[in-house]
C-alpha positions as CSV (number, residue, x, y, z in Angstrom):
1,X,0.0,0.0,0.0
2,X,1.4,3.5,-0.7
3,X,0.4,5.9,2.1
4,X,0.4,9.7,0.2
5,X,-0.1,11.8,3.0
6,X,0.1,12.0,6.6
7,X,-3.5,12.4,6.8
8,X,-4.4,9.4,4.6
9,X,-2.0,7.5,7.4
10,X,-4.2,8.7,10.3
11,X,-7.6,7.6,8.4
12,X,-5.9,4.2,8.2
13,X,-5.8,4.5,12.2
14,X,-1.8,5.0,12.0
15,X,0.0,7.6,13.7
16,X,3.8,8.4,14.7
17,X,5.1,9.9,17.7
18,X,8.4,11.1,16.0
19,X,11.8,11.2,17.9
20,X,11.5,15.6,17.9
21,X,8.4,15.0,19.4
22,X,6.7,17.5,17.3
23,X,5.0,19.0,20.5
24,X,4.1,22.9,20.8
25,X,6.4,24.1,23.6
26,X,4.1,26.9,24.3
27,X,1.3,25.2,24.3
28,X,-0.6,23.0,27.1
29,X,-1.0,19.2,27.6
30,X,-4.2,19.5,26.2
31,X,-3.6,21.5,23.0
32,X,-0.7,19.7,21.8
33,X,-3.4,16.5,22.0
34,X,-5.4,17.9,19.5
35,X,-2.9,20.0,17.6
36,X,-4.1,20.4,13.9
37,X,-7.1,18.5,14.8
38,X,-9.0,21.5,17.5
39,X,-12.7,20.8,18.5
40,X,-14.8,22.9,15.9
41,X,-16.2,26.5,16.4
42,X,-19.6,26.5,16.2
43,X,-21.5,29.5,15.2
44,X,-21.1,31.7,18.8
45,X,-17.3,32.1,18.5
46,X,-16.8,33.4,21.6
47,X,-19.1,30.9,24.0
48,X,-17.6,28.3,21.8
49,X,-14.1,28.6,22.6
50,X,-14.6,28.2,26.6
51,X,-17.0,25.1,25.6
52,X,-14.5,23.9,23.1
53,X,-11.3,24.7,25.3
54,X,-13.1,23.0,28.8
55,X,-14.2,19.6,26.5
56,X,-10.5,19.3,25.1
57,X,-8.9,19.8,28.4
58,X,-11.5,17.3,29.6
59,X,-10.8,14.4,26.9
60,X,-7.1,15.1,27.7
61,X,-7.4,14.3,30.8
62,X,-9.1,11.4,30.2
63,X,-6.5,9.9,28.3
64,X,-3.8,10.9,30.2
65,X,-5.8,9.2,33.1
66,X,-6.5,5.8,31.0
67,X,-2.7,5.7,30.3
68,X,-1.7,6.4,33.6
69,X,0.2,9.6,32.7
70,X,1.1,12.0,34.9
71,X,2.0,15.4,34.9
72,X,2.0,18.6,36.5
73,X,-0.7,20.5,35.1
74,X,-3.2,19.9,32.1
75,X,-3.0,23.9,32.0
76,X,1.3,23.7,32.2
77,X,2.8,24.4,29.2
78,X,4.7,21.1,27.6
79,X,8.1,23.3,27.8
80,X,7.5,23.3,32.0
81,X,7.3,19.1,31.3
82,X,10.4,16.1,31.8
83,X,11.1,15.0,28.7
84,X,9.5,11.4,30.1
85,X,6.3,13.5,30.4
86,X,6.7,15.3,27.0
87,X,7.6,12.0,25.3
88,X,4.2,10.5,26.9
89,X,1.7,13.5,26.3
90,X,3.4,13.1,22.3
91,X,2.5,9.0,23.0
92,X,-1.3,10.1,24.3
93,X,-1.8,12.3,21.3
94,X,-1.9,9.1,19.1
95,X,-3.4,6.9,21.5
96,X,-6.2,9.6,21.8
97,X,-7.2,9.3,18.4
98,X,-7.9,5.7,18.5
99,X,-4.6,4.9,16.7
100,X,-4.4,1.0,15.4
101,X,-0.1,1.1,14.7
102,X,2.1,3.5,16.5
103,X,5.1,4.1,15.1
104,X,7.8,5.1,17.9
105,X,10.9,6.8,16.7
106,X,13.9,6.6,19.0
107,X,11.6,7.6,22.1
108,X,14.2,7.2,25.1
109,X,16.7,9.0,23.6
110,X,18.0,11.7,25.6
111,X,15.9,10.7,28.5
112,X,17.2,9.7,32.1
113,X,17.1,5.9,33.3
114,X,13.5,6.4,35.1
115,X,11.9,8.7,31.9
116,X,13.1,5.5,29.9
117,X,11.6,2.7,31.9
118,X,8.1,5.2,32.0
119,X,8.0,5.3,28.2
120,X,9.2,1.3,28.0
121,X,6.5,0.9,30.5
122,X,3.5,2.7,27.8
123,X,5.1,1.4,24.9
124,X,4.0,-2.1,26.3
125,X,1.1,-1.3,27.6
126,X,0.0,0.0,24.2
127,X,0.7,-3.8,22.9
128,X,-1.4,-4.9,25.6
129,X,-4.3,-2.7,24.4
130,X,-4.1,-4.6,21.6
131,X,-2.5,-1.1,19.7
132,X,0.4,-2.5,17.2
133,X,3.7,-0.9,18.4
134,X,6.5,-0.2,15.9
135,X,9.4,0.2,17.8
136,X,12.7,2.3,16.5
137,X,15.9,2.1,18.4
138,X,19.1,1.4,18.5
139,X,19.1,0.7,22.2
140,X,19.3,-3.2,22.3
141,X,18.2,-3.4,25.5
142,X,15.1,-1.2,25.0
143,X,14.6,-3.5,21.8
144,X,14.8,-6.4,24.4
145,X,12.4,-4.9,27.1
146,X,9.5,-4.2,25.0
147,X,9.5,-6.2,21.7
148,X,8.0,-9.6,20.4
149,X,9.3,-10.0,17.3
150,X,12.2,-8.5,15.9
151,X,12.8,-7.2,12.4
152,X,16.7,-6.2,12.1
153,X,18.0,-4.2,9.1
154,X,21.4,-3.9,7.6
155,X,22.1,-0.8,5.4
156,X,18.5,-0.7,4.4
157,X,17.8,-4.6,3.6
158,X,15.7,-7.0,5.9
159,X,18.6,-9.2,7.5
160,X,16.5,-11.3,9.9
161,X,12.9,-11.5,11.5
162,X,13.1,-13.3,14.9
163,X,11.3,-13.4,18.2
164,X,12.3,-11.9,20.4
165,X,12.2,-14.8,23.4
166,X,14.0,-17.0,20.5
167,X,16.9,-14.4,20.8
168,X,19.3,-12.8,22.5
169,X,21.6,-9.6,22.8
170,X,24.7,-11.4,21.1
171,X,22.6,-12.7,18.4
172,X,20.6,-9.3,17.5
173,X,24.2,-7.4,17.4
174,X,25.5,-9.9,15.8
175,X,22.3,-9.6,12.6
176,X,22.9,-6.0,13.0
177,X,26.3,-6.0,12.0
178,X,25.1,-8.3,8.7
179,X,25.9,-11.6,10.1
180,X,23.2,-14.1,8.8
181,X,20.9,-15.5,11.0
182,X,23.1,-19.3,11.1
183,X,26.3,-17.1,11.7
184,X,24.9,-15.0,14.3
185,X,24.0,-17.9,16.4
C-alpha cells in the first residue's frame, strides 16, 4: 500500500510519535493533543471557545488518566514538562485518536534511566491494548524490554525477523552488524 499523505495514514488509524516529538512548547497538555485537529467552532465564537477549550482539556485528561500519565498541570505548558512526560503527552496524542499502529521513533533518547523505563513501560502497555507498536531504536536493550518480534535491518535490507524470546543480545548485534541469522548464532 502507498500511504500519500500523513493524513491518509491517520484515516488508516496509524500515527507516529516522531523522535522531535513535534509538541508545541508553548502550548498546554491539552492542545498539543489535539494540535491540527481543535474541537470545531460552532456559530457563537466566543461561547464556543470556553466550551470547546473546557471539553478538550476534559478528553485530555481522560486519556492521560486511561494511560496512567502524569503530569504537572493539564494547563502547564509542555516546555515546564520532563522529557518522560513530554515523550508521553506526544505517546497520548496518538493513542487519543484511537490509533491501530504507532510508530515510535527513537523515544528514550535523551531521557534519564526512570523517563526510559516510563516510556518502555507505555510502549507495552499500548501492545497490551491490543494497539500494534513499531518500535525504532538502537538501544538493544530497549529492543529487548519491550519487543516480540524483531525485524533487524542492515544498510537498508531486511537481514533477519526473529522473536524476540528466541533471541538474544549477542545474536541481535550480531544480525545488525550483517551476520546471517546461522552465523549469528
Amino acid at each position: 500500500m502507498t500511504i500519500a499523505s500523513p493524513t491518509f495514514a491517520r484515516s488508516l488509524g496509524i500515527e507516529t510519535v516522531f523522535q522531535d516529538l513535534a509538541l508545541i512548547p508553548n502550548l498546554d497538555a491539552a492542545a498539543n493533543l489535539f494540535i491540527g485537529r481543535e474541537l470545531g467552532w460552532g456559530p457563537l465564537k466566543g461561547l464556543m471557545r470556553v466550551t470547546r477549550d473546557r471539553a478538550m482539556h476534559e478528553d485530555a485528561r481522560t486519556t492521560l488518566e486511561q494511560l496512567d500519565i502524569h503530569i504537572p498541570s493539564l494547563h502547564a505548558e509542555v516546555d515546564e514538562f520532563s522529557g518522560g512526560q513530554r515523550q508521553a503527552i506526544a505517546v497520548a496524542r496518538a493513542i487519543r485518536w484511537k490509533a491501530k499502529l504507532v510508530i515510535l521513533d527513537e523515544p528514550t533518547a535523551a531521557l534519564s534511566v526512570p523517563e526510559q523505563r516510563k516510556v518502555l513501560a507505555l510502549a507495552r502497555q499500548l501492545a497490551a491494548q491490543g494497539v500494534a507498536v513499531i518500535f525504532i531504536t538502537h538501544n538493544i536493550l530497549d529492543v529487548i524490554a519491550v519487543t516480540d518480534r524483531l525485524v533487524i535491518l542492515h544498510r537498508g535490507q531486511l537481514a533477519a525477523e526473529v522473536l524476540t524470546k528466541e533471541s538474544n543480545e549477542h545474536e541481535i548485534v550480531s544480525l545488525i552488524m550483517g551476520k546471517t541469522k546461522a552465523s549469528a548464532a
